[in-house]
N, CA and C atoms as an extended XYZ file, in Angstrom:
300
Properties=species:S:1:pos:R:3:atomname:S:1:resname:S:1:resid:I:1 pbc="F F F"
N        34.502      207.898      -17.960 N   UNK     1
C        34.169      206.777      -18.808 CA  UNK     1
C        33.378      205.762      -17.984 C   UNK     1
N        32.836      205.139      -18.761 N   UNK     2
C        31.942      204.150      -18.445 CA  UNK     2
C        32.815      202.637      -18.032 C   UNK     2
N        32.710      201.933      -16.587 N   UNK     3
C        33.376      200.512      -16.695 CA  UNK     3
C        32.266      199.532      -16.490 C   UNK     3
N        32.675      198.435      -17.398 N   UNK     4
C        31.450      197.247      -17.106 CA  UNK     4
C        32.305      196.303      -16.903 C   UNK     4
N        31.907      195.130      -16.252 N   UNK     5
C        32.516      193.879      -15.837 CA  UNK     5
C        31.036      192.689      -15.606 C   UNK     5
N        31.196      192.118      -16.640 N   UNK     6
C        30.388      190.930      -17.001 CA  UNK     6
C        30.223      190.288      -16.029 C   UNK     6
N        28.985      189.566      -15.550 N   UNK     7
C        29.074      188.316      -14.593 CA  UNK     7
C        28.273      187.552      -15.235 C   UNK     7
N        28.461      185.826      -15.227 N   UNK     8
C        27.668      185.015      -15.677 CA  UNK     8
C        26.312      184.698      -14.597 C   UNK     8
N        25.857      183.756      -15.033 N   UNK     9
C        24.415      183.292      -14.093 CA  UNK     9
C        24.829      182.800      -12.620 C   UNK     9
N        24.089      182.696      -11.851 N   UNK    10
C        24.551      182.635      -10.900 CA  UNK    10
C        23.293      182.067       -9.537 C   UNK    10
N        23.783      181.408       -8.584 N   UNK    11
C        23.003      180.824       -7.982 CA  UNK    11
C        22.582      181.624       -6.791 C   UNK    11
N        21.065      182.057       -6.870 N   UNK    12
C        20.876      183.469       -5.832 CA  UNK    12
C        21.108      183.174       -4.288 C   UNK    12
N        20.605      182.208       -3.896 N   UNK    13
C        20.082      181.749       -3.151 CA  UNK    13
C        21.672      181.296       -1.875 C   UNK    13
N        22.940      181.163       -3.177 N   UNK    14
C        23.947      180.901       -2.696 CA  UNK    14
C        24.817      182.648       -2.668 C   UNK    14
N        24.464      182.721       -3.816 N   UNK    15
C        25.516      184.111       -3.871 CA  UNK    15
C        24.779      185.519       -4.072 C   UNK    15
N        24.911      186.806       -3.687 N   UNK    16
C        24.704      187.957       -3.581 CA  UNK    16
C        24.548      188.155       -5.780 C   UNK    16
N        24.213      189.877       -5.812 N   UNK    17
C        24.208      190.102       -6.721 CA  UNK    17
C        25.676      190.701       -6.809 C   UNK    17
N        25.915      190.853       -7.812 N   UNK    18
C        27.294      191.533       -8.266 CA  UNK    18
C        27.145      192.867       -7.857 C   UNK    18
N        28.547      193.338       -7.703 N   UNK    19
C        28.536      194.477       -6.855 CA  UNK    19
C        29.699      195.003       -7.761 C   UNK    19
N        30.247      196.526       -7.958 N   UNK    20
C        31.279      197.371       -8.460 CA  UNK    20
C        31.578      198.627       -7.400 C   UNK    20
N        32.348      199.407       -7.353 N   UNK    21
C        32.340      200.021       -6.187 CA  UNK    21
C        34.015      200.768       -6.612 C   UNK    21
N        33.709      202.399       -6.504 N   UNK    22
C        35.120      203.137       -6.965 CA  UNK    22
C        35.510      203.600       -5.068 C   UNK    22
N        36.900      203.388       -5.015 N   UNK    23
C        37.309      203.755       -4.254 CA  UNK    23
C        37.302      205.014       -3.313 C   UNK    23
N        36.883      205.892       -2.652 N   UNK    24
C        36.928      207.119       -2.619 CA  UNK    24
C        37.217      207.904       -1.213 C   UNK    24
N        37.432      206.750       -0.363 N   UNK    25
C        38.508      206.978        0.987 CA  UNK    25
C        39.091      205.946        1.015 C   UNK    25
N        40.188      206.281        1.870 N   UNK    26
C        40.771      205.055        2.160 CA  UNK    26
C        41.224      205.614        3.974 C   UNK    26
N        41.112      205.311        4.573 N   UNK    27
C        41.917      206.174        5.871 CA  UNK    27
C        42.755      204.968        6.620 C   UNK    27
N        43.978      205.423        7.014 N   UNK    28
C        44.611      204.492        8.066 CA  UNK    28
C        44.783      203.503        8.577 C   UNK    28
N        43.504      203.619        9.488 N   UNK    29
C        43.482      202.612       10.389 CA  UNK    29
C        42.052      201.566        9.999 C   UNK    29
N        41.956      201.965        8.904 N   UNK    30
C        40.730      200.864        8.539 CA  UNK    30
C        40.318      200.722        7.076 C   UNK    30
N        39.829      200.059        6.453 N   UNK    31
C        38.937      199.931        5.416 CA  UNK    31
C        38.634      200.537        4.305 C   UNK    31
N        38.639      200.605        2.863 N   UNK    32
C        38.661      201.538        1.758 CA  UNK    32
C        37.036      202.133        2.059 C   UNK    32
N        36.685      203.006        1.496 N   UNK    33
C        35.283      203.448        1.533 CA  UNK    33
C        34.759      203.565        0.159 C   UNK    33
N        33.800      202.897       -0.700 N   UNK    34
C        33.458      202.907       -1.853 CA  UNK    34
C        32.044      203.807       -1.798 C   UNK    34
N        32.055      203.962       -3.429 N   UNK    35
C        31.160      204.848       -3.768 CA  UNK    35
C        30.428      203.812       -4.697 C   UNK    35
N        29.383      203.133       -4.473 N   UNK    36
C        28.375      202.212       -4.985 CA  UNK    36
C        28.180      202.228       -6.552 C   UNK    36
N        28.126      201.334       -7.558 N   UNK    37
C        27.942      201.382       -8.832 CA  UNK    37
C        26.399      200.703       -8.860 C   UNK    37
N        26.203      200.128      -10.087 N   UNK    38
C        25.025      199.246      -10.411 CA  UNK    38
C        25.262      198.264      -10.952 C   UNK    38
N        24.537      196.733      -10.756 N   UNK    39
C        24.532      195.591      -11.408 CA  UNK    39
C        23.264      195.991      -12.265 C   UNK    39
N        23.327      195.224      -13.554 N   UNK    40
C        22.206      196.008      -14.462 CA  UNK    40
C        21.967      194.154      -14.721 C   UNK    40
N        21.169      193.178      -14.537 N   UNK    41
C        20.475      192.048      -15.222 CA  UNK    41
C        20.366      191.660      -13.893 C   UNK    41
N        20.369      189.556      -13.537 N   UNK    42
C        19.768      189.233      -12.717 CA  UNK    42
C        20.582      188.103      -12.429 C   UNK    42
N        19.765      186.620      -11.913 N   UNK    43
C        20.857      185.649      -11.549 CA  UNK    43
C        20.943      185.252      -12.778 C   UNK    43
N        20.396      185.203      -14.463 N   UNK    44
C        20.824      184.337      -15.035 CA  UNK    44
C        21.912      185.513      -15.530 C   UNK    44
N        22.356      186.434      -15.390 N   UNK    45
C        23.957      186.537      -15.570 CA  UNK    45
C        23.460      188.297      -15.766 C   UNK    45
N        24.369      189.393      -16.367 N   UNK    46
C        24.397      190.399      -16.000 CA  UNK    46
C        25.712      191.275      -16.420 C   UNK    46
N        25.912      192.539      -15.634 N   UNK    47
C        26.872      193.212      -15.855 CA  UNK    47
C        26.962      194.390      -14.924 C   UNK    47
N        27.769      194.597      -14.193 N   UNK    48
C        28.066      195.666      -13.486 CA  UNK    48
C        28.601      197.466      -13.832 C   UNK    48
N        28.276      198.169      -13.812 N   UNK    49
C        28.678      199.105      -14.226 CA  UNK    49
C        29.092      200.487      -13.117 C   UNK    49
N        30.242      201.331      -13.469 N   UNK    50
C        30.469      202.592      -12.645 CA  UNK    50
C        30.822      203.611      -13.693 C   UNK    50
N        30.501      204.872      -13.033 N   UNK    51
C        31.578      206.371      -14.409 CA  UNK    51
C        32.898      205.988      -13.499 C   UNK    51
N        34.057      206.287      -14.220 N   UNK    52
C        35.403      206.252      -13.124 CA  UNK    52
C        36.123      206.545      -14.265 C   UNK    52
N        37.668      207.547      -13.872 N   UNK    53
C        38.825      207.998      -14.394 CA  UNK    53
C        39.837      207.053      -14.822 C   UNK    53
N        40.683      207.310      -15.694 N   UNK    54
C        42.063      207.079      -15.336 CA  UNK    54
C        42.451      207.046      -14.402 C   UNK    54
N        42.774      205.907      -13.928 N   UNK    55
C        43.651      205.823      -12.402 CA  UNK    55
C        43.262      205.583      -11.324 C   UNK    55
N        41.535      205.769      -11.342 N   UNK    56
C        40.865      205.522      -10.555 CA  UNK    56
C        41.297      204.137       -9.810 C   UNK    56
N        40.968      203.491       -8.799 N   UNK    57
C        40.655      202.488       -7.998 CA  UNK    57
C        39.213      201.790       -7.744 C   UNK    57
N        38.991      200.624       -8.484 N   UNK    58
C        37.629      200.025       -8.514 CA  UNK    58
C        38.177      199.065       -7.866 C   UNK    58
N        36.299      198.387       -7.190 N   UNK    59
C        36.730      197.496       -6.192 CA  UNK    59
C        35.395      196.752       -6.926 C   UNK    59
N        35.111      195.244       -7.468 N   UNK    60
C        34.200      194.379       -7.969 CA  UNK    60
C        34.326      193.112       -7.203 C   UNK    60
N        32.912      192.728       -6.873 N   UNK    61
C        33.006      191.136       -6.383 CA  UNK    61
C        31.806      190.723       -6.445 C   UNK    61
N        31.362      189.654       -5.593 N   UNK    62
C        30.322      189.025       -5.662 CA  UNK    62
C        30.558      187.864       -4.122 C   UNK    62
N        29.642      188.225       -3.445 N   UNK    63
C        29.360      187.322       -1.754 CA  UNK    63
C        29.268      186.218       -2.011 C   UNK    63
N        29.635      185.062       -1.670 N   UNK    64
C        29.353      183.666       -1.183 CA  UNK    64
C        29.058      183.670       -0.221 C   UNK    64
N        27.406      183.176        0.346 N   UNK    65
C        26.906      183.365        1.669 CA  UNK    65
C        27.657      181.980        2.604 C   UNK    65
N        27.914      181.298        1.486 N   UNK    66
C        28.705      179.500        2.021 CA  UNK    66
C        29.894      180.399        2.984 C   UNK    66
N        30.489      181.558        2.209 N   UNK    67
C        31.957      181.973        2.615 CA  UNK    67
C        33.171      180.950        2.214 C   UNK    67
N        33.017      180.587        1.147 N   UNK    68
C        33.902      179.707        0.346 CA  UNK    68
C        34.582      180.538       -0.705 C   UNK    68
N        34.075      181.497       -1.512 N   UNK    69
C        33.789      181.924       -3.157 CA  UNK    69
C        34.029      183.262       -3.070 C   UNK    69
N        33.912      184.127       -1.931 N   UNK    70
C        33.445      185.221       -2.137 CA  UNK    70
C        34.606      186.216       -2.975 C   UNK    70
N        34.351      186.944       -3.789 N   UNK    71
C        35.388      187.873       -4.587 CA  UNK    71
C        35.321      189.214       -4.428 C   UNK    71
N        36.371      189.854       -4.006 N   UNK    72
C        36.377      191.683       -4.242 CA  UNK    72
C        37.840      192.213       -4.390 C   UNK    72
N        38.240      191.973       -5.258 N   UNK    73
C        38.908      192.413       -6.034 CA  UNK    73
C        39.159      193.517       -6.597 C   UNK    73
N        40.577      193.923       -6.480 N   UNK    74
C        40.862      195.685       -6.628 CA  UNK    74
C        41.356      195.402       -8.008 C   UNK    74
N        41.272      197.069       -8.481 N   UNK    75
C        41.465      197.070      -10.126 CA  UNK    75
C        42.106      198.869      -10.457 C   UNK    75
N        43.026      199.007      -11.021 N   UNK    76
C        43.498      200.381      -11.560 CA  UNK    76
C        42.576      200.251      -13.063 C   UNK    76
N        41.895      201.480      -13.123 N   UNK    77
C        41.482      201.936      -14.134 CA  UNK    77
C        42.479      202.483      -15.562 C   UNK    77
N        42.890      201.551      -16.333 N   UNK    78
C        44.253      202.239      -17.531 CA  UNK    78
C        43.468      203.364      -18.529 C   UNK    78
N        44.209      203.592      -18.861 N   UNK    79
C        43.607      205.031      -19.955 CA  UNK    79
C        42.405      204.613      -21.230 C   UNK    79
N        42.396      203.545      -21.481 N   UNK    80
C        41.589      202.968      -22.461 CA  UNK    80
C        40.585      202.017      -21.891 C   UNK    80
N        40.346      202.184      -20.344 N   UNK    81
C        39.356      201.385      -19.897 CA  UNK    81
C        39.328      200.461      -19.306 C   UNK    81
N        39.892      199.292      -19.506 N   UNK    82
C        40.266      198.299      -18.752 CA  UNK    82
C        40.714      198.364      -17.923 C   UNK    82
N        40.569      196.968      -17.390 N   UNK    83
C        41.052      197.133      -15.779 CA  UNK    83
C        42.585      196.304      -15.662 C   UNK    83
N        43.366      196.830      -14.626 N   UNK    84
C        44.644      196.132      -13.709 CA  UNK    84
C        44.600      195.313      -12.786 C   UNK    84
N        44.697      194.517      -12.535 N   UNK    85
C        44.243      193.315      -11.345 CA  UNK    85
C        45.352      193.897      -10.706 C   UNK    85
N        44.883      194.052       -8.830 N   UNK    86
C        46.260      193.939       -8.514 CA  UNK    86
C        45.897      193.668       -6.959 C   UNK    86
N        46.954      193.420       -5.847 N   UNK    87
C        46.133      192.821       -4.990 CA  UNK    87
C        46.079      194.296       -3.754 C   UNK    87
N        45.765      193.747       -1.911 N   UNK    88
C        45.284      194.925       -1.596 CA  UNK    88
C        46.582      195.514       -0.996 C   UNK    88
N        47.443      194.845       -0.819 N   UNK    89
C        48.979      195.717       -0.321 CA  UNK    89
C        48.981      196.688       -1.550 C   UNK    89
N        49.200      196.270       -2.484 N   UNK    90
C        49.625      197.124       -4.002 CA  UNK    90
C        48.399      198.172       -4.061 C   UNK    90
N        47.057      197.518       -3.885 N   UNK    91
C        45.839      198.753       -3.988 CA  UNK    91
C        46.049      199.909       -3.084 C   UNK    91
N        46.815      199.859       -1.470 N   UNK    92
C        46.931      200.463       -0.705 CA  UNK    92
C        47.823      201.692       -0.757 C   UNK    92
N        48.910      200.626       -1.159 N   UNK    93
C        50.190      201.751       -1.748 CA  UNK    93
C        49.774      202.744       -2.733 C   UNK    93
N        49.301      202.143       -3.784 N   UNK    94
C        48.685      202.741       -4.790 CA  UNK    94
C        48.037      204.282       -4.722 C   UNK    94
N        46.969      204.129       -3.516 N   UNK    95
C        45.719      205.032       -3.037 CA  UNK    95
C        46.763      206.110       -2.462 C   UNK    95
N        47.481      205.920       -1.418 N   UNK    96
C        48.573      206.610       -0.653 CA  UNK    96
C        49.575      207.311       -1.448 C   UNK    96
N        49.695      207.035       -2.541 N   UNK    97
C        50.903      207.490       -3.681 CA  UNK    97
C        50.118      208.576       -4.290 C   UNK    97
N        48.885      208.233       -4.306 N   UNK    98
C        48.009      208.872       -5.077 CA  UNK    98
C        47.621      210.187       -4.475 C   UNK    98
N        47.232      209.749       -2.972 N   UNK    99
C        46.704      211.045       -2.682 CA  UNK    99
C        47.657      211.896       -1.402 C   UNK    99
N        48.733      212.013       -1.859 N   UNK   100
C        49.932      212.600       -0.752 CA  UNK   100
C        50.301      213.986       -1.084 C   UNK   100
């Protein structure tokens, strides 16, 4: 299935473009490894998009170059599409439960 996640307008110059990103390593001793989606519009606002499963693990944000703002945020994919907010202890466990 298809996931989108809206972003409004946005100030370029301060902040990156929107970013989406499905989980697809995770190893140990470091860092999830994403598999790149697409932002589809521009700074006056937009929408992000990835294909991803049930259950999947999406990761969405957007840079603050200030380093005040910046968002990336983990998300469980539910059976009807939407997303689960949840944070990265819980995303971690999650991934590990998942792939044991």
């Amino acid at each position: 299935m298809e996931i989108t996640v809206k972003y409004s307008s946005y100030n370029k110059r301060r902040y990156s473009k929107p970013w989406i990103g499905k989980v697809v390593e995770w190893p140990a001793n470091g860092y999830p490894k994403l598999e790149f989606g697409a932002y589809y519009g521009d700074d006056m606002g937009g929408e992000v998009a990835i294909t991803a499963n049930e259950g999947d693990l999406i990761r969405h944000g957007q840079k603050d170059f200030r380093g005040n703002h910046t968002t990336k945020d983990f998300y469980i994919v539910n059976p009807d599409g939407t997303l689960n907010n949840i944070d990265m202890a819980e995303a971690r466990k999650y991934w590990v439960s998942k792939h044991q």
